[in-house]
N, C-alpha and C positions, 0 to 999 in steps of 0.2 A: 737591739741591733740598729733599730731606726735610728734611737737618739747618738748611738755613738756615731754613726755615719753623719747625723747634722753636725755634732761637736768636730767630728775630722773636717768636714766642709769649712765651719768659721776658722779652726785654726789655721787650715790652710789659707784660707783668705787673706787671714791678720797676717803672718807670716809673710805672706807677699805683699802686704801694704810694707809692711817696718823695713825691710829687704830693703825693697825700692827706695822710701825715705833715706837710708842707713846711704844708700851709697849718692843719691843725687847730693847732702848734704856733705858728706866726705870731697865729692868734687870739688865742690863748691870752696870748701874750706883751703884745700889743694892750692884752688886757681887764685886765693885770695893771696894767701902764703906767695906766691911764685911773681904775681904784680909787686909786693910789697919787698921781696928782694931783689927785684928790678933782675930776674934772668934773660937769658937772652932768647929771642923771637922764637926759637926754633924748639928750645924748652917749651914755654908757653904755649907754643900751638901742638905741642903735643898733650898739654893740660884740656886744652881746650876741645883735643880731639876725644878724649877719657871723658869728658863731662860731658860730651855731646852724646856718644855709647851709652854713659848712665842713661839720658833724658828718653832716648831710644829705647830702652831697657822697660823703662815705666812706662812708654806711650802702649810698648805693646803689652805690658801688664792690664793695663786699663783695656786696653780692646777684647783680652781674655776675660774680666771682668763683664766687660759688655755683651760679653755674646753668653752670659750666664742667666738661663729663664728668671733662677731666683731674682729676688728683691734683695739690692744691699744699698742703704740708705747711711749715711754718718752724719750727727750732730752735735751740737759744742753745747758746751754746760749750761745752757740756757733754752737748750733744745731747739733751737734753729738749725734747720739742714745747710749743711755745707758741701754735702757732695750726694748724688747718688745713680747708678748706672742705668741701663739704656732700659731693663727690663720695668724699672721703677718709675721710669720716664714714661713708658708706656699705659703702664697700669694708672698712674697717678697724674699725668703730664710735664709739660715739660717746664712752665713756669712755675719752678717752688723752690727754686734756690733762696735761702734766710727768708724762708717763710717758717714759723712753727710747724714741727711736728704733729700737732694737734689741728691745726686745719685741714691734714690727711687723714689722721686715725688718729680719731676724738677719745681714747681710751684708758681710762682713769687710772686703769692696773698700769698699760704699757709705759705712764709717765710716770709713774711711782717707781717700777723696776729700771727706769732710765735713774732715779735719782740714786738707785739703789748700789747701779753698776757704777756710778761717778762718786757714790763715796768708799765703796768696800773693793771696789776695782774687780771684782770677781766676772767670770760667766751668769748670765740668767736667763733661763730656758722657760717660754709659756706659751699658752694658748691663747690667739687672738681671733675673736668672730666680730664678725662685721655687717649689720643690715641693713646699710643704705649704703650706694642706691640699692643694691641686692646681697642675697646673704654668700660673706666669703670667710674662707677660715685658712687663717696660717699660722705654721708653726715657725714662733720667734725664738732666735739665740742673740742674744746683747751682748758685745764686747767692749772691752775699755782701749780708747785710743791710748797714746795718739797717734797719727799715722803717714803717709804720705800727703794725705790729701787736704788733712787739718793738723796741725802743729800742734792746736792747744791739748795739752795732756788732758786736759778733763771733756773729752770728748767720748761718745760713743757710737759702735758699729751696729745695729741692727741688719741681722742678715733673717729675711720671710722666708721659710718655705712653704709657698702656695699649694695645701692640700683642698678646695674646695673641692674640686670634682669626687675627690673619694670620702668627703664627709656626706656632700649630696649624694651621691648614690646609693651609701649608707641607710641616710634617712630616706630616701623617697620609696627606696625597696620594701622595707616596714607599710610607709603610708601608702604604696601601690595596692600591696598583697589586702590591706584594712581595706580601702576603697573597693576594691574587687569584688571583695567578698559580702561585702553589705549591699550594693547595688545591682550585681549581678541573681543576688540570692532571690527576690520577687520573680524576674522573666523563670532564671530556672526550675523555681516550683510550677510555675502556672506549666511550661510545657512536660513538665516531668508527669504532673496531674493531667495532660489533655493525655500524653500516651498510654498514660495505666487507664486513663478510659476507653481508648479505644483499642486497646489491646486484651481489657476484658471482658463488660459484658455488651461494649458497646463496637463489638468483634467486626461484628455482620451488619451493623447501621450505617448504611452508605448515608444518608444525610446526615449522622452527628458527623462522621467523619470530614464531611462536605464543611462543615459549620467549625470543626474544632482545626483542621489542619489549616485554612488561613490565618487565624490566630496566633498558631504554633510560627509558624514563618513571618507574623509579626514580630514576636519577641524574639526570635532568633536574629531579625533585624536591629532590635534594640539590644541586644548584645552585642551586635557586632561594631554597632556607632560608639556603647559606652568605650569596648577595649579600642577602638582607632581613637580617640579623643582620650582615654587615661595614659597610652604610650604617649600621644603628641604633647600632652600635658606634663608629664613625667620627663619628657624628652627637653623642651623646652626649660623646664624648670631648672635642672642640670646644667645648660649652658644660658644662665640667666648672667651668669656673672661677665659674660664674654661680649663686649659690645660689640655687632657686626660693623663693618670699614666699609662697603662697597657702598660706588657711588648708583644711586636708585632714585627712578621719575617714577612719581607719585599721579602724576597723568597715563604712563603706560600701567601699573599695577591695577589700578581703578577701572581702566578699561578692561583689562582681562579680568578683573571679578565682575563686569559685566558679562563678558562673556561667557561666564561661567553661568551664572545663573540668570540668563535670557532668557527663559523659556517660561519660568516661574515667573520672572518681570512682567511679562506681555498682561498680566490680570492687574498689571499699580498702574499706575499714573508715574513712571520712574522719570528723571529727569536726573543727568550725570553733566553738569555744569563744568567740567572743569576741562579746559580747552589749551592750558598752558601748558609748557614745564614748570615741575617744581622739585629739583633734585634733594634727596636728603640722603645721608648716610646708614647704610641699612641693609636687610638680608631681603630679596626680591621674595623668596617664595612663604617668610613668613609673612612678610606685609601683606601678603594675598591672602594668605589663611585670618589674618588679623580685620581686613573690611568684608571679607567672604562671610565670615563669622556675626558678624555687625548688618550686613544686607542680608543673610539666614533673618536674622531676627526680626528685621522688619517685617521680612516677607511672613513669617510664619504670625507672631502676630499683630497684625494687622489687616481688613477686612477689604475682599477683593476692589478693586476700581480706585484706594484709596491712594495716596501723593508721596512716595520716597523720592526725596532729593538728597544729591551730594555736593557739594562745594568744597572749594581748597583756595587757600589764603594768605595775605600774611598773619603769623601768631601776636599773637597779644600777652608775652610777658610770662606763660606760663612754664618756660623753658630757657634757661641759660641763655644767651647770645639772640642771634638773629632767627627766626622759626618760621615755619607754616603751621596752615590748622587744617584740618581737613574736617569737613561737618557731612553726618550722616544723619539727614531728621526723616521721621516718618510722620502719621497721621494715625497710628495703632490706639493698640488699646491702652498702652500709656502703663506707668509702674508709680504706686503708691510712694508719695514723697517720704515717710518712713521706714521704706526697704530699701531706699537707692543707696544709703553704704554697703547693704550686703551683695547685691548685683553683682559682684566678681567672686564669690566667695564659688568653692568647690562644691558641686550641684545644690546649690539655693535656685531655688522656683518659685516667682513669684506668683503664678498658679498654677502649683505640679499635677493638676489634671488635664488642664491646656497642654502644656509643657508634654507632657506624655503623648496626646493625641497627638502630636504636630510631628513628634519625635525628636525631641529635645532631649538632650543626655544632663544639662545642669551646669554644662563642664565652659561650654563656648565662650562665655565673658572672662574668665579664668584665664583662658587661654590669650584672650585679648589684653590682658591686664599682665600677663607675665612678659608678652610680645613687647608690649610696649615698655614694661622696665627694662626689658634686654637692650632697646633702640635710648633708652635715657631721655625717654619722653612723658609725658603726660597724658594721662585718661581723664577727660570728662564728660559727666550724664547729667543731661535734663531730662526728668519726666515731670509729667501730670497724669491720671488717671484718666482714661477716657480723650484724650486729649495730645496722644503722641509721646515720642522721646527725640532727643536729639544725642547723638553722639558726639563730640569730638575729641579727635586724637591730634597734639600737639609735636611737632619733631624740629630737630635742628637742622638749620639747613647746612648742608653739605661745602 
């Protein structure tokens, strides 16, 4: 049922390109004819008024076209884009007219089925996934021009339907339910083992119970941070593909993660340097969650009285266009220059004992690293051992 409602989708498309070509060119022909036997004025501008109808006819085809979420893209036998509507302009930008197709979707199969449709002229229906900048998956239908909008016959229609949200959801439900269940499984034995103690021979010992119920209400806390941190992690990941638009100062976000965790600050040496605007494009309350995340960490390890600073900047190169950098350094205990590729992986602890006492779920840099692909920006980490780390997070400016 899906595929045939994609296949109605392109046919109807196609159908409306050839339409609109069929008759703008019949005008056209018309108005040639009616010059060339020299008729008289009132002939003609009733030619002229027919062919001004067609041109009417296609503008508002194209704006029907345009206000369709899918992606429809057309290219000529060399795979250069010649046309493609508002939704594809969005996704993709808006500079890519007779740019290859391949400097959008680099995909070895989609340029082989393009050669496929331009020699056998047929439909071809596949699966396209995509992981940079983040993972997206559409279902492609390729049609053989040619059409209103390119002439040449050996042209083709790629029309996307953008299924990413329901292949991620898909998968992330699988990896939620895994994750759950392997992390969650330690806090719940430990408390499941303090109540069968004290509920049997340790009934009537008001001191175990003294000694075992704070405990239990520890782990119940670290349950409660792992599932707020696996939904915002799971949440995030899902709308990874959706770059946030709003315009967002990187001086007020910074200050309310100071203010968030004031209180905790007053034991560092903090110093929040950053005094300016620096506007970039982006979601206000992830970016919170994204240096909240990054000042957690400091705070937790590194040792009271010690120096977090933050700074904000212009970028240096490691983002497209023009950027800011925002630097998060501490004076902690610093991450083994061997493990700093894993730092964002899904609860990797660089010492899951620490990590544990502090109340560290695993998840935090994860979360920072997915933030930041969503914003089409860049993560980087300095550490040394013993020695500190320094953050920064790289963005475009707005």
């Amino acid at each position: 049922m899906e595929l045939l409602f994609y296949s109605l989708a392109g046919i109807i498309v196609i159908v409306v390109i050839a339409v609109s070509r069929k008759s703008i060119v019949a005008g056209m022909e018309a108005r040639s004819d009616i010059k060339r036997e020299n008729k008289p004025s009132d002939t003609e501008e009733g030619i002229e008024d027919i062919t001004n109808e067609n041109i009417e006819k296609t503008n508002e085809q194209v704006k029907i076209i345009n206000q369709i979420d899918d992606l429809i893209l057309i290219v000529d036998k060399f795979k250069n884009i010649k046309f493609f509507n508002s939704s594809a302009k969005k996704k993709f930008g808006e500079n890519n007219l007779n740019k290859h197709v391949a400097t959008l979707l680099r995909v070895p199969d989609l340029l082989q089925n393009i050669d496929l449709v331009l020699l056998k002229k047929e439909t071809i229906t596949m699966d396209l996934e995509l992981s940079s900048p983040s993972f997206q998956f559409f279902k492609v239908h390729l049609f053989s021009g040619p059409t209103s909008y390119v002439n040449d016959p050996d042209s083709v229609v790629l029309f996307l339907k953008d299924l990413t949200d329901i292949i991620k959801a898909q998968r992330f439900k699988s990896d939620f339910v895994a994750n759950v269940s392997h992390e969650l499984k330690t806090p719940l034995v430990s408390i499941k083992g303090f109540l069968e103690t004290i509920s049997g021979h340790a009934k009537d010992d008001l001191e175990a119970q003294k000694k075992f119920i704070p405990i239990m209400l520890e782990q119940a806390d670290r349950m409660e941070s792992l599932i707020k941190d696996l939904l915002s992690l799971s949440r995030i990941e899902l709308e990874e593909h959706i770059q946030p638009q709003d315009k967002v100062n990187l001086k007020e976000i910074l200050s309310n993660v100071e203010d968030i965790h004031q209180k905790n600050l007053k034991s560092f040496e903090f110093k929040n340097n950053v005094k300016d605007d620096f506007f970039i494009k982006g979601d206000h309350e992830k970016l919170i969650e994204v240096f909240s995340n990054i000042i957690d960490n400091s705070i937790k390890y590194s040792e009271k009285n010690k120096k977090i600073e933050v700074n904000c900047g212009q970028g240096n190169g490691k983002v497209i266009g023009d950027s800011y950098t925002v630097s998060i350094k501490d004076n902690g205990i610093g991450i083994p220059t061997e493990q700093l590729p894993r730092i964002t992986e899904r609860f990797f602890r660089v010492d899951a004992a620490k990590s544990k006492k502090v109340g560290g779920t695993g998840l935090g840099m994860a979360i920072v690293k997915h933030i930041v692909n969503q914003h089409r920006g860049d993560l980087e980490i300095k550490s040394e051992t013993q020695r500190g780390t320094e953050i920064k997070v790289h963005f475009s400016k707005f």
